[in-house]
TORDREN-63179 format. One record per atom (N, C-alpha, C, O, CB): residue in one letter; atom name; y, z, x. Coordinates in steps of 0.2 Angstrom, whole numbers, plus 5000, padded with zeros to 4 digits. Atoms other than C-alpha are relative to their C-alpha. Glycine has a CB too. Layout:
BEGIN
<atom residuo="A" atomo="CA" py="Y" pz="Z" px="X"/>
...
//
This chain:
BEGIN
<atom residuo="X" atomo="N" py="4993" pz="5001" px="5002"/>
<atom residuo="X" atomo="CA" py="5014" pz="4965" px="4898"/>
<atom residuo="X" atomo="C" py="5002" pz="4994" px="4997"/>
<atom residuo="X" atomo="O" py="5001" pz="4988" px="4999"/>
<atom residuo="X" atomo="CB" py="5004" pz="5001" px="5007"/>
<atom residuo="X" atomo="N" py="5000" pz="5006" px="5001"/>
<atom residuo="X" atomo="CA" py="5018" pz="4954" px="4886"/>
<atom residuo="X" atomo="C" py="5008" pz="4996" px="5001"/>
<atom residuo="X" atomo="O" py="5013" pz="4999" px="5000"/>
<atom residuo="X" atomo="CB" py="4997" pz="5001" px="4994"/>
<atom residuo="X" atomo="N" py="4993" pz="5001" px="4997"/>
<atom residuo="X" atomo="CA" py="5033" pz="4942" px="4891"/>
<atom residuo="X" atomo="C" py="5002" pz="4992" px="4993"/>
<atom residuo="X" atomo="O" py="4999" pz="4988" px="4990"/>
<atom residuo="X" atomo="CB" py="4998" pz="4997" px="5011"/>
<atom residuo="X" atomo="N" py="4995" pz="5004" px="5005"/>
<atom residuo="X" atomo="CA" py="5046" pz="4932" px="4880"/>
<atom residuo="X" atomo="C" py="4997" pz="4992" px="4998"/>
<atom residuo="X" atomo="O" py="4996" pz="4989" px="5003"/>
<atom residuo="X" atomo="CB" py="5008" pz="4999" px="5003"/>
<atom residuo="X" atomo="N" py="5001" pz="5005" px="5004"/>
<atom residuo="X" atomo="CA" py="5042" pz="4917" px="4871"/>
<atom residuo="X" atomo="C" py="5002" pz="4995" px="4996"/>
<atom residuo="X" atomo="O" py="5001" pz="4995" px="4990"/>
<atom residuo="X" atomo="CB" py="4998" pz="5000" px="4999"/>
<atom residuo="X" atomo="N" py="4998" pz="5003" px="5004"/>
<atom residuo="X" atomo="CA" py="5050" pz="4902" px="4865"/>
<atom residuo="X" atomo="C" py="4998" pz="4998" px="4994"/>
<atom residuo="X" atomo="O" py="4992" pz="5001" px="4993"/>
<atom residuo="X" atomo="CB" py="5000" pz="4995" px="5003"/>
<atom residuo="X" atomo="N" py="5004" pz="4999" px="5006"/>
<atom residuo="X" atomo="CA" py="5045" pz="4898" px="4848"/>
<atom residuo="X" atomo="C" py="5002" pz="4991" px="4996"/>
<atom residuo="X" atomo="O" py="5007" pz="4988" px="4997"/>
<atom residuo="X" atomo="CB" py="5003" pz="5008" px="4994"/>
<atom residuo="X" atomo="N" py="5001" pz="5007" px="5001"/>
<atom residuo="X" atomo="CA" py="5041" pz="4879" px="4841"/>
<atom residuo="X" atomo="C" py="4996" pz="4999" px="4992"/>
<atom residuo="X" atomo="O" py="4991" pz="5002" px="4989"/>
<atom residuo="X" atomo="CB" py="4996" pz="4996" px="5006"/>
<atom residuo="X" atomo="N" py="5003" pz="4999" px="5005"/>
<atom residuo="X" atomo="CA" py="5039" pz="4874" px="4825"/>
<atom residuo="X" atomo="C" py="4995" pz="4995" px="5000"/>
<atom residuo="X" atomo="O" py="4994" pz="4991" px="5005"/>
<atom residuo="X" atomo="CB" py="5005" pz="5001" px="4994"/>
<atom residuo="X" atomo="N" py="5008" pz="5000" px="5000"/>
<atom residuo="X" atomo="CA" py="5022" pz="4870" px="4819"/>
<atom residuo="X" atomo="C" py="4997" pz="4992" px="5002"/>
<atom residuo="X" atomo="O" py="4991" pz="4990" px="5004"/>
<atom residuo="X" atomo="CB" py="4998" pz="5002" px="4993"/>
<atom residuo="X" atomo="N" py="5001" pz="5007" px="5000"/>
<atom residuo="X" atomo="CA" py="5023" pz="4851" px="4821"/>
<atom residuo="X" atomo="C" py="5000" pz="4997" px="5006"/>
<atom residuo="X" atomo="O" py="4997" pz="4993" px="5009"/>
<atom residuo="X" atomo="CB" py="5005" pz="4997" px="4996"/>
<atom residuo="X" atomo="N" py="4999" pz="5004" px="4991"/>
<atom residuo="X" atomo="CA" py="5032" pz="4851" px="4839"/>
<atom residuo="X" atomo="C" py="4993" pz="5002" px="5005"/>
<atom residuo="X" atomo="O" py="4989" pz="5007" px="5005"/>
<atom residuo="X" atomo="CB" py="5008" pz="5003" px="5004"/>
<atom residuo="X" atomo="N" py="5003" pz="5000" px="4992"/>
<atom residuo="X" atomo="CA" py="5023" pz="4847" px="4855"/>
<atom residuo="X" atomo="C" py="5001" pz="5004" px="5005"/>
<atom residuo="X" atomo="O" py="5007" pz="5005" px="5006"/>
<atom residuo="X" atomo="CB" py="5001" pz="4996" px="5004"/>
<atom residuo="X" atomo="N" py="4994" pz="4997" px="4995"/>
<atom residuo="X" atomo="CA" py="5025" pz="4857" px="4870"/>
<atom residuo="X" atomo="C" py="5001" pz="4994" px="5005"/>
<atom residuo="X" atomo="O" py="4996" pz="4990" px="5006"/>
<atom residuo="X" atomo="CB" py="4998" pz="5008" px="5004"/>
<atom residuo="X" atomo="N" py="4996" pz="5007" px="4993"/>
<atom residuo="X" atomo="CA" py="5034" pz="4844" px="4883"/>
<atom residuo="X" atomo="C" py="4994" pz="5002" px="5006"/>
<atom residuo="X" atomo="O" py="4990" pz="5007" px="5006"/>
<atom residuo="X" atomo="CB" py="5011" pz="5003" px="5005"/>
<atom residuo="X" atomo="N" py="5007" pz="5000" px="4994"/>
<atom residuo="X" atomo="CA" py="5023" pz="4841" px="4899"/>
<atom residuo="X" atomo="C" py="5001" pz="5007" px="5006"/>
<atom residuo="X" atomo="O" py="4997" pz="5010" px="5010"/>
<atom residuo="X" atomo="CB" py="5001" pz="4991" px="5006"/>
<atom residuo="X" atomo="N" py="4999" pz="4994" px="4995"/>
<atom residuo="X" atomo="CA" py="5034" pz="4855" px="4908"/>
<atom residuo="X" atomo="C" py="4999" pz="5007" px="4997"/>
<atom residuo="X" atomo="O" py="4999" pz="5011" px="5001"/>
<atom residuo="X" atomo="CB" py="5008" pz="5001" px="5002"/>
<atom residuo="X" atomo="N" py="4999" pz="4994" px="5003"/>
<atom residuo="X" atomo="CA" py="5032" pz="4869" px="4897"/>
<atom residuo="X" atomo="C" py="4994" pz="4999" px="5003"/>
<atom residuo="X" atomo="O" py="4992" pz="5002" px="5008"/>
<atom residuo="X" atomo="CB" py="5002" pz="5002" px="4992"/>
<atom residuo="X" atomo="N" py="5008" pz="4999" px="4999"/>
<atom residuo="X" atomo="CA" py="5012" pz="4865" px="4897"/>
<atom residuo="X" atomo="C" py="5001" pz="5001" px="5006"/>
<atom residuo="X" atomo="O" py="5001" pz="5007" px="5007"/>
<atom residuo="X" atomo="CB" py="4993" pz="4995" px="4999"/>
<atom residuo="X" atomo="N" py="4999" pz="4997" px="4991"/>
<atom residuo="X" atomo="CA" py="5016" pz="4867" px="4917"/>
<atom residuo="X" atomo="C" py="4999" pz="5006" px="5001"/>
<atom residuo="X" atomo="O" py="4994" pz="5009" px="5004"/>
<atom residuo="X" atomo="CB" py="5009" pz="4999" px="5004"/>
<atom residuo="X" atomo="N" py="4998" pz="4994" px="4998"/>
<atom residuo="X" atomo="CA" py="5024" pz="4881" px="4916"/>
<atom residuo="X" atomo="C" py="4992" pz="5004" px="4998"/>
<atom residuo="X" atomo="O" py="4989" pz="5008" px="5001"/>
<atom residuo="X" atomo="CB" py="5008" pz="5003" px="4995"/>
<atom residuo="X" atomo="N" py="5005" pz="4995" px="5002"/>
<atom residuo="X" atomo="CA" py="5009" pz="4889" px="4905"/>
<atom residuo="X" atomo="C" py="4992" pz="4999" px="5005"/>
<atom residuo="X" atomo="O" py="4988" pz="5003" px="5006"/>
<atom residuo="X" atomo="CB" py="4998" pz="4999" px="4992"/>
<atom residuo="X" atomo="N" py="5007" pz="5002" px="4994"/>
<atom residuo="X" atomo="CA" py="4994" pz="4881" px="4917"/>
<atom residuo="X" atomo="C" py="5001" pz="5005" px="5007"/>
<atom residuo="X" atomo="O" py="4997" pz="5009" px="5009"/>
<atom residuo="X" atomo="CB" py="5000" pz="4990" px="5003"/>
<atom residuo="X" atomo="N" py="4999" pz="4996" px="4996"/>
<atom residuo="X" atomo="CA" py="5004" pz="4888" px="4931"/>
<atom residuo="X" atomo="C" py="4999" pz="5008" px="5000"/>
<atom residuo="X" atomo="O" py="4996" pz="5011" px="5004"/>
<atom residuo="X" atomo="CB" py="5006" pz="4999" px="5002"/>
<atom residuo="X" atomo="N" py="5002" pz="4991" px="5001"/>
<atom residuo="X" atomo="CA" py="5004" pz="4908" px="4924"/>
<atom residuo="X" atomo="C" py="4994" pz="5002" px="5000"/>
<atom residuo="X" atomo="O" py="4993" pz="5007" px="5002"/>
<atom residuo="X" atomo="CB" py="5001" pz="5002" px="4994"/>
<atom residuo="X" atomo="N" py="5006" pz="4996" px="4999"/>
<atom residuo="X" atomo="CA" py="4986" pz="4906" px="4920"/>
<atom residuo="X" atomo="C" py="4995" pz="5000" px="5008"/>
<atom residuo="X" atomo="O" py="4990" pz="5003" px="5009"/>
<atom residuo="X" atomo="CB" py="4997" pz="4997" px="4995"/>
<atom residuo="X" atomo="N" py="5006" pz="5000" px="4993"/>
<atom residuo="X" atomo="CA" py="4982" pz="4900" px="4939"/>
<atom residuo="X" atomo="C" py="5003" pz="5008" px="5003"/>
<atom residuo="X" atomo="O" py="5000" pz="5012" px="5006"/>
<atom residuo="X" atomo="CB" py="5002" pz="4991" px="5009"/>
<atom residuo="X" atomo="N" py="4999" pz="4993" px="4996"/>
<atom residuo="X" atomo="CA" py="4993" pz="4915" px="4944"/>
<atom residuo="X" atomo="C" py="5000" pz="5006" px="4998"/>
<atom residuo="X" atomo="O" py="5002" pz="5011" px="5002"/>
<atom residuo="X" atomo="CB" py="5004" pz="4999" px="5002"/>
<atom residuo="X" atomo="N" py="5001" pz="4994" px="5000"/>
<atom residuo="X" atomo="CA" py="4988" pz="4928" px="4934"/>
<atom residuo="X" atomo="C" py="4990" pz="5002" px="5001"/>
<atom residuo="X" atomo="O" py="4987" pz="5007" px="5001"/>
<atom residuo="X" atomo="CB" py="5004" pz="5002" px="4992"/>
<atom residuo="X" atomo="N" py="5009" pz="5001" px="4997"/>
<atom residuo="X" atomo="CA" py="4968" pz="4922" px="4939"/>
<atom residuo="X" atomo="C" py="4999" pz="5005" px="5008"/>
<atom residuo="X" atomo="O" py="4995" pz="5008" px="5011"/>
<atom residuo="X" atomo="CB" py="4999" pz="4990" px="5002"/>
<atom residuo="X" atomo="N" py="5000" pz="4995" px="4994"/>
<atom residuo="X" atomo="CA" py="4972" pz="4931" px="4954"/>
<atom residuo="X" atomo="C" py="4998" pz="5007" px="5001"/>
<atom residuo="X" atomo="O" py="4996" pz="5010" px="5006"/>
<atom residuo="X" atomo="CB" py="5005" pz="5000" px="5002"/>
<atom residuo="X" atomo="N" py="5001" pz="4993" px="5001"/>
<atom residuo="X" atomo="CA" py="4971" pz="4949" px="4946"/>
<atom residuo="X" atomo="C" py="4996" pz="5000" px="4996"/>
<atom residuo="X" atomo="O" py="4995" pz="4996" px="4991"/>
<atom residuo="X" atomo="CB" py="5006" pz="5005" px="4997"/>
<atom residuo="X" atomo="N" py="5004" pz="5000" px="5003"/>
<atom residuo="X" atomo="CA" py="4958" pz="4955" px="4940"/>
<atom residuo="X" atomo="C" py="4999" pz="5006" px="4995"/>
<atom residuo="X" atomo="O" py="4994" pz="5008" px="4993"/>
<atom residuo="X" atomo="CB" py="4996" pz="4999" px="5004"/>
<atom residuo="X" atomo="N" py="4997" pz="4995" px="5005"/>
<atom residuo="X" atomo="CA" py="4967" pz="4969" px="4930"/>
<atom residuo="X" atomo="C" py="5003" pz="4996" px="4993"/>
<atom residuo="X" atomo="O" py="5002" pz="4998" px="4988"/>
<atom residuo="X" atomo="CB" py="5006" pz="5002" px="5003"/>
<atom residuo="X" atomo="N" py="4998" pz="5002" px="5003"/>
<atom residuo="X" atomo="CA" py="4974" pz="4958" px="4921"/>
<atom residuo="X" atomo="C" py="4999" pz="4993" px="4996"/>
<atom residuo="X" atomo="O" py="4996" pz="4988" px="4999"/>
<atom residuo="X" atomo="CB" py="5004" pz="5002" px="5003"/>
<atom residuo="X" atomo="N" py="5002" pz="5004" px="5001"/>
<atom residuo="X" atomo="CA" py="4974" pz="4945" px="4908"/>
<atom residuo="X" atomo="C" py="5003" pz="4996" px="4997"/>
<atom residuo="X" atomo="O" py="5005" pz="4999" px="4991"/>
<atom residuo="X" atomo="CB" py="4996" pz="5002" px="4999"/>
<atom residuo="X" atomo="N" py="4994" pz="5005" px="5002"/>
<atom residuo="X" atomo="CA" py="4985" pz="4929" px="4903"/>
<atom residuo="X" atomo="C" py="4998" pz="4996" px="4993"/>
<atom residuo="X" atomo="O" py="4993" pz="4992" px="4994"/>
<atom residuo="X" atomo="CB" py="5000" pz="4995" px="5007"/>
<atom residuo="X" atomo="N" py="5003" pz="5001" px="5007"/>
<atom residuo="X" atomo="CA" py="4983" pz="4924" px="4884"/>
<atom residuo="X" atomo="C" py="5008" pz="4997" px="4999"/>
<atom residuo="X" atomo="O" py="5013" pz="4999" px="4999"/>
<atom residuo="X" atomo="CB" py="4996" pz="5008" px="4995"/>
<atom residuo="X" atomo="N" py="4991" pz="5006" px="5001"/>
<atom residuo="X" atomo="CA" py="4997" pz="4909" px="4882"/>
<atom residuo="X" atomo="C" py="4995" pz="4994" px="4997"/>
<atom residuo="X" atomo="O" py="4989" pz="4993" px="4996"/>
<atom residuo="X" atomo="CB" py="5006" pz="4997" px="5011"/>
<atom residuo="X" atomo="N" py="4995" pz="4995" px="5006"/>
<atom residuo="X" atomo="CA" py="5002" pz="4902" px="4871"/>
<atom residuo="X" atomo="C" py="4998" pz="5001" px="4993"/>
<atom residuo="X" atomo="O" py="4994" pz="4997" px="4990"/>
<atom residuo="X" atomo="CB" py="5007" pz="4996" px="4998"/>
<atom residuo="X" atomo="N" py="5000" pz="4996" px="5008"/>
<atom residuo="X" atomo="CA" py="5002" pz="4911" px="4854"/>
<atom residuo="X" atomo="C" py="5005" pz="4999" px="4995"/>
<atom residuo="X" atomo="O" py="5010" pz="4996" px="4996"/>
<atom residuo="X" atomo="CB" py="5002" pz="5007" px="5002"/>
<atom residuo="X" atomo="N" py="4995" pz="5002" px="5006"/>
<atom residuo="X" atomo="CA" py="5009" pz="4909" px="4837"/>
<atom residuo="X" atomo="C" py="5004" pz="5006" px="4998"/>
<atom residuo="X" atomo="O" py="5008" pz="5007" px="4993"/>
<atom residuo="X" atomo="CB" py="4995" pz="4996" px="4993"/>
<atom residuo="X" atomo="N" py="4997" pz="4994" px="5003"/>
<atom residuo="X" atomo="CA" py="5013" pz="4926" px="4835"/>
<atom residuo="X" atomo="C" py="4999" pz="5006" px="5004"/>
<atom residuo="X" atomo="O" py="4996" pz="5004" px="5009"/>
<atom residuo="X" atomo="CB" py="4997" pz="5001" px="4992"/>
<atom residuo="X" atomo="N" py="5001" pz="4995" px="4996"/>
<atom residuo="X" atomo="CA" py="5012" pz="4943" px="4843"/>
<atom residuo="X" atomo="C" py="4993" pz="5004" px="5000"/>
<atom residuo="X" atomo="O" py="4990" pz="5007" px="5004"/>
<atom residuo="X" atomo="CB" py="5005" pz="5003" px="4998"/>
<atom residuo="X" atomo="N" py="5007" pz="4997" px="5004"/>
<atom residuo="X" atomo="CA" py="4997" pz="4949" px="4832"/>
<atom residuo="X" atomo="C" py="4994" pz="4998" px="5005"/>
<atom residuo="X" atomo="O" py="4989" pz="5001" px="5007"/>
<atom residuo="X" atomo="CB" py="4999" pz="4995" px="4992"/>
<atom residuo="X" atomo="N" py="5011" pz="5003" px="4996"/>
<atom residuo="X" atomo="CA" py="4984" pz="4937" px="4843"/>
<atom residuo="X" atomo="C" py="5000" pz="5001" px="5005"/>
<atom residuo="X" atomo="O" py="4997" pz="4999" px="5010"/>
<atom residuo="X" atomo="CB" py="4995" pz="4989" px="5001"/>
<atom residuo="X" atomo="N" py="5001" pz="4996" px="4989"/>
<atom residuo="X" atomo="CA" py="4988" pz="4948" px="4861"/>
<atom residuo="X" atomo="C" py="4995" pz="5002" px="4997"/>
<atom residuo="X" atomo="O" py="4990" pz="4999" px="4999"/>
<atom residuo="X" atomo="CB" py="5006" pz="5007" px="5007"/>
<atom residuo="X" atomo="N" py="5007" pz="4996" px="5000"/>
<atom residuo="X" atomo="CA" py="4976" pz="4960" px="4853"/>
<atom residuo="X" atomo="C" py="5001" pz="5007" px="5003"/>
<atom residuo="X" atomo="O" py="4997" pz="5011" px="5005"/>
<atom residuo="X" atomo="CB" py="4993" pz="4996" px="5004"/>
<atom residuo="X" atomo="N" py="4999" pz="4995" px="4995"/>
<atom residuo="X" atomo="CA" py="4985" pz="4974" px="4863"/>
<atom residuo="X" atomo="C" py="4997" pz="5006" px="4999"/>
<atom residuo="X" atomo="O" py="4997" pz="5010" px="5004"/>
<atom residuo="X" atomo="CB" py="5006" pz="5002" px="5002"/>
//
């Protein structure tokens, strides 16, 4: 399921909370073994769905 995404242009950083937020998704989608957490992306193209 792919889910919404802020978008930064190419120069910016992400802030220490955003990386948070994405470290946290990948401990909590580590849990399923269905599934699989691919963050963050420049575009829609690199899920690969």
């Amino acid at each position: 399921m792919p889910l919404p995404k802020r978008q930064k242009g190419k120069d910016q950083e992400l802030r220490p909370s955003e990386k948070m937020k994405i470290d946290c998704g990948k401990a909590h989608f580590e849990q399923f073994e269905d599934v699989r957490f691919k963050g963050p992306v420049s575009s829609v193209s690199e899920l690969n769905w």
